[in-house]
C-alpha positions in Angstrom: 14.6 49.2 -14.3 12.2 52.1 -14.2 8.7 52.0 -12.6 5.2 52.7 -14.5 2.4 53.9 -13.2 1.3 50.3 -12.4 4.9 48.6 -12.4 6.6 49.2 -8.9 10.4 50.0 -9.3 12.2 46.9 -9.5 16.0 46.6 -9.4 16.7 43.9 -12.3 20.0 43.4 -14.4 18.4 43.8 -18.3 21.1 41.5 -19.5 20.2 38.5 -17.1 16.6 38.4 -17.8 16.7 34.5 -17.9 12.8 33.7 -17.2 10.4 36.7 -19.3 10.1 33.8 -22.4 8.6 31.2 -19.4 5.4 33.7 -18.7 2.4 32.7 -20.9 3.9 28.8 -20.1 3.8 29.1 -16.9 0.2 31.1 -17.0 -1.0 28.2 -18.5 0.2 26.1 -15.5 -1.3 27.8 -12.7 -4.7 25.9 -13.6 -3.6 22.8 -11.6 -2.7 24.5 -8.7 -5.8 24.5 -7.0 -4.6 25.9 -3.3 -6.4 29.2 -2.6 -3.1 30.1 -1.1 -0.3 28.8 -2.8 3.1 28.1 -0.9 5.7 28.7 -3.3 9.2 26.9 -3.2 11.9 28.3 -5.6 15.5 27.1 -5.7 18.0 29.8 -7.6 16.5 33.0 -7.3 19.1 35.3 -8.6 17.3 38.5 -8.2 14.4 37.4 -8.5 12.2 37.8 -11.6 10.4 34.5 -11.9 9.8 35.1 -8.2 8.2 38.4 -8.4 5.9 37.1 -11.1 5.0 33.7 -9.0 4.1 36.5 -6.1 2.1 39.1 -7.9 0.2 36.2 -10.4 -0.1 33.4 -8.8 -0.3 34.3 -5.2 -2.4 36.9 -6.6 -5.2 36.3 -3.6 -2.9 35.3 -1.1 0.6 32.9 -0.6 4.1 33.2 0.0 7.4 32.3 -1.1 10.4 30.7 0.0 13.7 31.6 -1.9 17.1 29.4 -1.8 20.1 30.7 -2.9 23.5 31.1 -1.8 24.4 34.7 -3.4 28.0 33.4 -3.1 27.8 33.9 0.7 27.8 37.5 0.7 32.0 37.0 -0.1 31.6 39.0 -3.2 30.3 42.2 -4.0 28.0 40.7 -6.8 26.3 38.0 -4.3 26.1 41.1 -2.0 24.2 43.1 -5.0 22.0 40.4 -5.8 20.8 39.5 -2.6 20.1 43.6 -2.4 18.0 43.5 -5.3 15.9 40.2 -4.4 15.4 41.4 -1.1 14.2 44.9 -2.4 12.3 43.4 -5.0 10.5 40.7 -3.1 9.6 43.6 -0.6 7.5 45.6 -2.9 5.4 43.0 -3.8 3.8 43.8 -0.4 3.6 39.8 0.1 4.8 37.2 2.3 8.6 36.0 1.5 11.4 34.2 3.8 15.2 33.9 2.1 17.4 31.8 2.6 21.0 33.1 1.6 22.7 28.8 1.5 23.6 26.2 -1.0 20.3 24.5 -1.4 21.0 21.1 0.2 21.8 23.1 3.7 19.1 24.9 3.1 16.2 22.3 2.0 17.2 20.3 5.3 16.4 23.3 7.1 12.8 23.4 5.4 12.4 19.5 5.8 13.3 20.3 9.4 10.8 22.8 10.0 7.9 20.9 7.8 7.5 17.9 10.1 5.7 19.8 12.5 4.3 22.2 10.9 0.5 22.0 11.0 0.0 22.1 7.0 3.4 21.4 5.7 4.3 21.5 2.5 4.4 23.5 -0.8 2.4 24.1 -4.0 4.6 25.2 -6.9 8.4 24.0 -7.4 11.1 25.9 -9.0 14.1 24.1 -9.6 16.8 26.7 -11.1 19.8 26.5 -8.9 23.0 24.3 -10.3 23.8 23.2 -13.5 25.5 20.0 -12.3 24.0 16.1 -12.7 24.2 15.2 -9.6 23.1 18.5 -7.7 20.0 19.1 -9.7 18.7 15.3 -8.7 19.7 16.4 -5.0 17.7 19.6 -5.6 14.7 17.6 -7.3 14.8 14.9 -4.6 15.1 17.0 -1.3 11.9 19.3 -3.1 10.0 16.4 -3.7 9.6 16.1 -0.6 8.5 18.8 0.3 6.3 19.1 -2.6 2.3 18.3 -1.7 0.2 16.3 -3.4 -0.9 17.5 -6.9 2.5 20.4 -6.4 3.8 21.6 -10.2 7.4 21.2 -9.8 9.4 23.0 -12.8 12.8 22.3 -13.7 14.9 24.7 -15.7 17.5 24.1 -18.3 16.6 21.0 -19.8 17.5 21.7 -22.8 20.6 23.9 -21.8 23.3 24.7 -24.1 26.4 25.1 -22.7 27.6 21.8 -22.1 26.5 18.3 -23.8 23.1 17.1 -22.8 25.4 13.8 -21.3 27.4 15.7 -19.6 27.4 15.1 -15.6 27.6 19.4 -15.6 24.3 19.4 -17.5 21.0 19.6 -15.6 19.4 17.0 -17.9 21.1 13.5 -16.5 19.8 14.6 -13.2 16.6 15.5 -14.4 16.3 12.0 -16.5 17.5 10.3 -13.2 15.0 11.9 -10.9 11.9 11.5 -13.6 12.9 7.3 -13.5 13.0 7.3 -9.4 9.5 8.9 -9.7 8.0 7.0 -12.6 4.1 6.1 -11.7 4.1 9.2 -9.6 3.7 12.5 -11.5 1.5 13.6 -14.5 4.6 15.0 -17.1 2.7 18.3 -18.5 5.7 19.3 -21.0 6.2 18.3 -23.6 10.0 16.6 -25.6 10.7 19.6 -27.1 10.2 22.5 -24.0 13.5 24.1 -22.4 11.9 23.2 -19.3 10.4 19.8 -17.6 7.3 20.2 -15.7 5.0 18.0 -13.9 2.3 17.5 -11.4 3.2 15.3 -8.2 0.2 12.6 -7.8 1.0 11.2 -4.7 1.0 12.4 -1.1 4.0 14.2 0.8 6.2 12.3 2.5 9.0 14.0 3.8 10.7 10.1 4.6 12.8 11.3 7.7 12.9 12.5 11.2 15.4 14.4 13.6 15.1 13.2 17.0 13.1 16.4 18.2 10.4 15.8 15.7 9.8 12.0 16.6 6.3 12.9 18.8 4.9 9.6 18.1 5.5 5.5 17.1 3.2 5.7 14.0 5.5 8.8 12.8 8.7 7.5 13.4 7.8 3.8 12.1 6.7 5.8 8.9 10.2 7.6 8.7 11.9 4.4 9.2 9.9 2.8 6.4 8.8 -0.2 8.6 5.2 -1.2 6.8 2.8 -3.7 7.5 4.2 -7.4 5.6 0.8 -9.1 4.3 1.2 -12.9 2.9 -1.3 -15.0 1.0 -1.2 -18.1 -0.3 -3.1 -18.8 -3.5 -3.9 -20.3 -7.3 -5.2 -19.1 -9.8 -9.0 -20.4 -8.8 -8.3 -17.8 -5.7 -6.8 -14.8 -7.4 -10.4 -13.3 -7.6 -10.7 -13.6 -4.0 -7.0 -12.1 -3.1 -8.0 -9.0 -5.1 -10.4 -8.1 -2.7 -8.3 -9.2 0.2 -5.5 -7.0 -1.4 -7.6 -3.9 -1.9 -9.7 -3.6 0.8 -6.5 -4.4 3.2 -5.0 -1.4 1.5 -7.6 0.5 1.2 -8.2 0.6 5.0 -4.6 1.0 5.7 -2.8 3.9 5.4 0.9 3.6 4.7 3.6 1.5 3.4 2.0 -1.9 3.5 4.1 -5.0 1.0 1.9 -8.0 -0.2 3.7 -11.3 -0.5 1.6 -13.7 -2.8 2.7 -17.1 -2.3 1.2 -19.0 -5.1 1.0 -22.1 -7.1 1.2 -22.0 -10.9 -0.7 -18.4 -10.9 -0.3 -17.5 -14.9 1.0 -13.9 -16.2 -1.9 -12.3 -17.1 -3.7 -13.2 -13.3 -0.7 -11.3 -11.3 -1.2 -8.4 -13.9 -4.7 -8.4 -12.4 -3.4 -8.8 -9.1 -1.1 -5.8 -9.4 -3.7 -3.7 -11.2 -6.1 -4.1 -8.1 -4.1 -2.2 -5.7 -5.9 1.3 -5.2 -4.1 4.0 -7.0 -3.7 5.9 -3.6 -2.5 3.5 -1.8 1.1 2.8 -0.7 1.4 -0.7 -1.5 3.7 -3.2 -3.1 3.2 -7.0 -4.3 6.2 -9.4 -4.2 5.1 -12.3 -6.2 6.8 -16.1 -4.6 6.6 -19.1 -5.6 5.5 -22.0 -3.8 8.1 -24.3 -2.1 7.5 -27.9 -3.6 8.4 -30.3 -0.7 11.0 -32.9 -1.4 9.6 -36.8 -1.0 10.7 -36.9 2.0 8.5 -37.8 5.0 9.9 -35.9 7.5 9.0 -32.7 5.6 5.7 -30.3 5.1 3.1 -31.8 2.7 2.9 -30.0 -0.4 0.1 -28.5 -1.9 -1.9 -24.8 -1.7 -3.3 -26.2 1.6 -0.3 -26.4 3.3 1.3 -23.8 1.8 0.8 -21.5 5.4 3.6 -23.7 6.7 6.1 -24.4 3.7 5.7 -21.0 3.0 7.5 -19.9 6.3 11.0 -20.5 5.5 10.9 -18.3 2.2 9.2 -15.1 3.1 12.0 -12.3 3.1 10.8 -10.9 6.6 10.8 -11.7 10.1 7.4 -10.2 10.9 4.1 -11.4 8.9 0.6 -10.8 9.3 -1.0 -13.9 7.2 -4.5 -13.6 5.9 -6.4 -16.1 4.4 -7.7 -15.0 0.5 -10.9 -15.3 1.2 -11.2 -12.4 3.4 -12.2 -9.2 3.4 -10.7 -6.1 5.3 -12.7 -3.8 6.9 -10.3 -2.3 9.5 -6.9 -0.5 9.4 -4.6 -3.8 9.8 -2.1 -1.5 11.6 -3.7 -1.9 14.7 -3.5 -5.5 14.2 0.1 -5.5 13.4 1.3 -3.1 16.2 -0.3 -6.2 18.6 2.7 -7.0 21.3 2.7 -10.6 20.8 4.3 -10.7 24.5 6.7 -13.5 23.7 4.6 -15.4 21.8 5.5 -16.8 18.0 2.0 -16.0 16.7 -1.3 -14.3 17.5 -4.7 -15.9 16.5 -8.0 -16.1 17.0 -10.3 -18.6 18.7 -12.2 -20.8 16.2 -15.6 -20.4 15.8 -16.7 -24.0 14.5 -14.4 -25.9 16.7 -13.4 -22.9 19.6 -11.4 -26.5 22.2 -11.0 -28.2 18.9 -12.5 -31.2 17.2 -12.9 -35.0 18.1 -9.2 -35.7 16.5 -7.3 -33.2 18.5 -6.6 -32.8 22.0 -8.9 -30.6 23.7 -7.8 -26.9 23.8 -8.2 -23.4 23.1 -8.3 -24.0 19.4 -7.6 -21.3 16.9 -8.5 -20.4 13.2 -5.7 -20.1 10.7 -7.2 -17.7 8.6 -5.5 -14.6 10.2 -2.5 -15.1 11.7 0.3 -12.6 13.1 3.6 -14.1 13.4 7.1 -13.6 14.9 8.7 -15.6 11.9 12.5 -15.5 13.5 10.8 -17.2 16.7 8.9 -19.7 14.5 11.9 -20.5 11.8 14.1 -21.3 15.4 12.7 -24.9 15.1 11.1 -24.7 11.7 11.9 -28.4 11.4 9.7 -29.7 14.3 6.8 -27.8 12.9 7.5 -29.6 9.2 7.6 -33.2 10.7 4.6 -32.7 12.6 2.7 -31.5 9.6 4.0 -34.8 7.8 2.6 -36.9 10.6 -0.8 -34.8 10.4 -1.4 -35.1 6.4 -4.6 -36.6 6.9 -6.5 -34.6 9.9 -9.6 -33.3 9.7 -8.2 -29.8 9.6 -5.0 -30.4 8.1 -2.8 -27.4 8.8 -4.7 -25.9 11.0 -4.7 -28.7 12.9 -0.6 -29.1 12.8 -0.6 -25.7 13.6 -2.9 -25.7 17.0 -0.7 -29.0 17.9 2.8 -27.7 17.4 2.1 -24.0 19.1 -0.2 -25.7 21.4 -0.2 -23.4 24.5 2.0 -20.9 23.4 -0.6 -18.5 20.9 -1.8 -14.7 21.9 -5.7 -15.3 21.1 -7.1 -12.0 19.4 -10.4 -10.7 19.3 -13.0 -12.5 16.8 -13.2 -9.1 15.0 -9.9 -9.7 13.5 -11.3 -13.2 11.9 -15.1 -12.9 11.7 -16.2 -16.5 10.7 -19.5 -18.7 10.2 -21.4 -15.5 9.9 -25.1 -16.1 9.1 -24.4 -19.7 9.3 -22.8 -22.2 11.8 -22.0 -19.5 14.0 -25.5 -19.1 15.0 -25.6 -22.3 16.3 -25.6 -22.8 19.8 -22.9 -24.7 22.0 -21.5 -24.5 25.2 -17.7 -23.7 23.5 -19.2 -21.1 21.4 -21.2 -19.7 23.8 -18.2 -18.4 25.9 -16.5 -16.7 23.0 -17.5 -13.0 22.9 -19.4 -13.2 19.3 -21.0 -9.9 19.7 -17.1 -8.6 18.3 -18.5 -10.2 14.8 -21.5 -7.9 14.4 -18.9 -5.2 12.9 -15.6 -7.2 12.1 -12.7 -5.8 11.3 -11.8 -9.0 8.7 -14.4 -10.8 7.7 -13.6 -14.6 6.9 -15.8 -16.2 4.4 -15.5 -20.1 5.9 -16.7 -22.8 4.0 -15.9 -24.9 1.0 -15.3 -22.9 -2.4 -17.6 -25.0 -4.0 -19.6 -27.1 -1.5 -20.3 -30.4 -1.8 -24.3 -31.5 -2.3 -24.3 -33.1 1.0 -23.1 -29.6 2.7 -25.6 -27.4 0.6 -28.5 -29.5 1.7 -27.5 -30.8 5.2 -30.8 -29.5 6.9 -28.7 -29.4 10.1 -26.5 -26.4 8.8 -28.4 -23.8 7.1 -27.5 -21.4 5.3 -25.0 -23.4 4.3 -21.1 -22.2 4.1 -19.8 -21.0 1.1 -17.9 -18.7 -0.4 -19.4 -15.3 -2.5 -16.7 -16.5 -6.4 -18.1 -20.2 -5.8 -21.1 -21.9 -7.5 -23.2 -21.9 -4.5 -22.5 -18.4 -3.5 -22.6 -17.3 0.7 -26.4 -17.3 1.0 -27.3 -15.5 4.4 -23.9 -14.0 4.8 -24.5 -10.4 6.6 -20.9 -9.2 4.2 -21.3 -11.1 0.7 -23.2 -8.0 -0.7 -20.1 -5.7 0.7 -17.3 -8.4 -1.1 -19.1 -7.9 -4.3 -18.9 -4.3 -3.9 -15.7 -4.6 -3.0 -14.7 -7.0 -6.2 -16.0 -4.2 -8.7 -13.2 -2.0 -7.7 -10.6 -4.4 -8.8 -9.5 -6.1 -11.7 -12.1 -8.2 -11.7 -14.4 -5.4 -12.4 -18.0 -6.9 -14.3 -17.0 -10.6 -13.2 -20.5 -11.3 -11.6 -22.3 -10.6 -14.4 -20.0 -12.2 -16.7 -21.1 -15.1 -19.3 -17.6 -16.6 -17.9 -18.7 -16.8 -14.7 -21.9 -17.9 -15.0 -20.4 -20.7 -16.8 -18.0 -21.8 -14.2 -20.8 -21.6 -11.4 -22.9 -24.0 -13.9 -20.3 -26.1 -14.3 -19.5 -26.4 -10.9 -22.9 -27.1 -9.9 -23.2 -30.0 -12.4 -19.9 -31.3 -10.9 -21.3 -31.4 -7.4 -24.7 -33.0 -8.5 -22.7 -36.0 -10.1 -20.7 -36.6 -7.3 -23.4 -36.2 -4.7 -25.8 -38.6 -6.9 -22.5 -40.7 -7.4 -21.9 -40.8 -3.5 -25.7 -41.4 -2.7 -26.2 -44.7 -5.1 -22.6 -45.9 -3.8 -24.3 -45.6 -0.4 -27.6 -47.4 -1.9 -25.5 -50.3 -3.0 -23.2 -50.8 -0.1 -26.4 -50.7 2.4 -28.3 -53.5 0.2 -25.4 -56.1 -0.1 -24.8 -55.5 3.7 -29.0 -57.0 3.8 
């Protein structure tokens, strides 16, 4: 090729000019690539004409490229010739440039390598030209991927190749199809059906998904590479749904990585998991896995049945052997990793003292007495004699506590207690009541909790919201009565507006319910309060 006064002299084949019909397309692109100095990634150089123009356009200000491509291995004099004429051509563009003369899988490892300490790894634009095989472009795409940034353009040629058959495994566009499925939910497509090329925008962070032994400098990295996450369960109906949307989102909101929700629930319809699954943040790494409650056979030896119990019959079903449990009616204002990396030291499960009842109530034995709101359990220790726990629980149906109760009697002595900032409870109310129990917890942990536990009946009973003895009374911020005096309710409301349940509060639906609700309470308070009249006269 001959030079112009403003062209320098590149050396380029005129009868392999295979990317000059991409340029206004791809000047069209560069908009979303908003790194002042773009790292460039290209796959199948040849000798180099889309890369020259990525250089001298889009790294206009400043960037570099990377080029993959295995000129035959220098064994033949035309891989010899075109690795002449990239290098050459690359060299005049007076900017930064690395080649690497492999197959692309050899040499993408290499990158990967090299990216997981580098101190801003990653690239910014694509280019995905190299084989025309199936099964080697979906390599190609997948080994890029990740190495691609968030919000990268990643381009890949010969979509609409002629050559062979579309179907074809030697035809780019089964691998293509295949990668574009694996990724669904996490690119913007910006082509359209009908362009030669498939281009899209990557909308979720890097994650290069491995480590080689030299590059493992921490836990948190490695347990990142090995995909080990934080298991969440929660146990809830359809009345609580609202309530494990905020549990769900502020839990992933405040922590970062691979986190998987189980939702145990009872009877929860359709269109309330489609709520559920629409109130995970978009940025967030997180997964529901929907499970339906175990119904108890009639049998006495086993766990009652019901939501209330469900902490306990749930156990046996959960497909992992490590759960954090969490009450729906919390809300997360900590990274729960730090909960989850606690060393339970041998123990089956981690809790936290009990604010109401910290050595338990008249009807158990006097102990350290935990809440089972929050709990972190080694579920292969716990499953080892899952039947004792079950036949206890039957034996307990009617404590004051219930499950909490059968819980604190079967692992009497043999719980990690956790600091009350992992299970914040009876703020604004019962907790700032004075006893001698309470008094040697360390409550000053609540004033900026790291879960917040909203205690108290969903819809209180009359007798509880006018007990002079306890005010404010408990209560919970979706129920009738609200959590009056509640330092967080304000924050859960805030909270609910970024879910699915968006508007709820002000809702003429709501509003409803809570008036129903109240009504409900007053005819069963002024029920229980004549009843009371009448069994006090005929006792005269």
């Amino acid at each position: 090729m001959k030079a112009t006064a403003q062209e320098p002299c590149y050396l380029f084949t005129e009868t392999q000019d295979w990317f000059s019909f991409n340029v206004e397309t791809w000047r069209g692109l560069f908009k979303h690539v908003l790194a002042p100095h773009p790292r460039v990634l290209e796959i199948g150089s040849w000798e180099g004409r889309s890369a020259i123009f990525l250089l001298t356009e889009l790294c206009r200000s400043g960037g570099e490229i990377v080029c993959i491509d295995h000129f035959d291995l220098m064994r033949t004099p035309a891989g010899r010739e075109r690795r002449r004429k990239l290098t050459h051509n690359l060299s005049l563009t007076g900017k930064p440039f690395r080649v690497l003369g492999q197959f692309s899988v050899p040499a993408l490892m290499t990158l990967l390598t090299e990216e997981m300490s580098a101190a801003e790894p990653g690239f910014d634009w694509v280019y995905v030209d190299g084989s025309h095989e199936a099964d080697d472009t979906f390599l190609d795409g997948e080994l890029s991927w990740r190495l691609a940034r968030k919000g990268a353009v990643i381009v890949f040629d010969d979509y609409r190749w002629d050559k062979e058959p579309e179907e074809s495994i030697h035809h780019p566009k089964r691998g293509v199809d295949a990668f574009l499925t694996l990724h669904k939910g996490e690119y913007e497509l910006l082509s359209s059906d009908t362009q030669y090329q498939v281009v899209l925008r990557k909308t979720v962070d890097m994650r290069i998904g491995f480590l080689v032994e030299e590059k493992a400098r921490s836990t948190e990295v490695l347990d990142d590479a090995l995909g080990y996450g934080v298991n969440v369960a929660l146990a809830i109906d359809e009345e609580y749904a609202i309530a494990a949307a905020v549990a769900i989102w502020s839990a992933a909101c405040h922590t970062p990585g691979r986190i998987t929700f189980y939702v145990v629930h009872s009877g929860l319809p359709k269109d309330a998991k489609e709520r559920l699954k629409k109130s995970v943040p978009d940025d967030a790494d997180a997964t529901l896995v929907f499970l339906d409650l175990p119904i108890p056979e009639s049998d006495g030896l086993l766990c009652p049945s019901g939501l209330t119990w469900a902490k306990i019959s749930m156990l046996p079903i959960l497909p992992v052997e490590r759960v954090l449990y969490l009450d729906a009616d919390v809300l997360v204002r900590g990274d729960l990793k730090e909960l989850w990396n606690t060393d339970l030291q041998g123990h089956p499960l981690a809790a936290v003292p009990d604010v109401g009842y910290p050595m338990g109530h008249d009807g158990m034995k006097r102990a350290p007495y935990f809440n089972a709101g929050v709990l972190l359990m080694d579920l292969a220790a716990i499953r080892s004699n899952i039947g004792d726990l079950h036949a206890l629980a039957a034996t307990m149906k009617d404590s004051k506590m219930k499950d909490q109760d059968a819980l604190n009697a079967h692992f009497e002595g043999r719980w990690l207690p956790l600091g009350l900032r992992w299970n914040a409870q009876g703020l604004g109310t019962y907790a700032t009541y004075r006893t001698p129990d309470r008094d040697a917890l360390s409550l000053d942990e609540m004033e900026d909790p790291k879960i917040v536990h909203f205690t108290g009946a969903l819809h209180p009973s009359m007798a509880e919201v006018i007990n002079p003895f306890v005010q404010p009374y408990g209560g919970k911020p979706w129920g009738y009565a609200g959590a009056p005096g509640h330092p967080f309710a304000r924050e859960w409301w805030d909270v609910c507006e970024q879910t699915a349940w968006r508007g709820w509060r002000a809702s003429e639906q709501f509003r409803g319910s809570r008036e129903r609700k109240k009504k409900d309470a007053v005819l069963v308070g002024t029920a229980a309060f004549e009843r009371v009249i009448v069994e006090r006269a005929e006792a005269v």
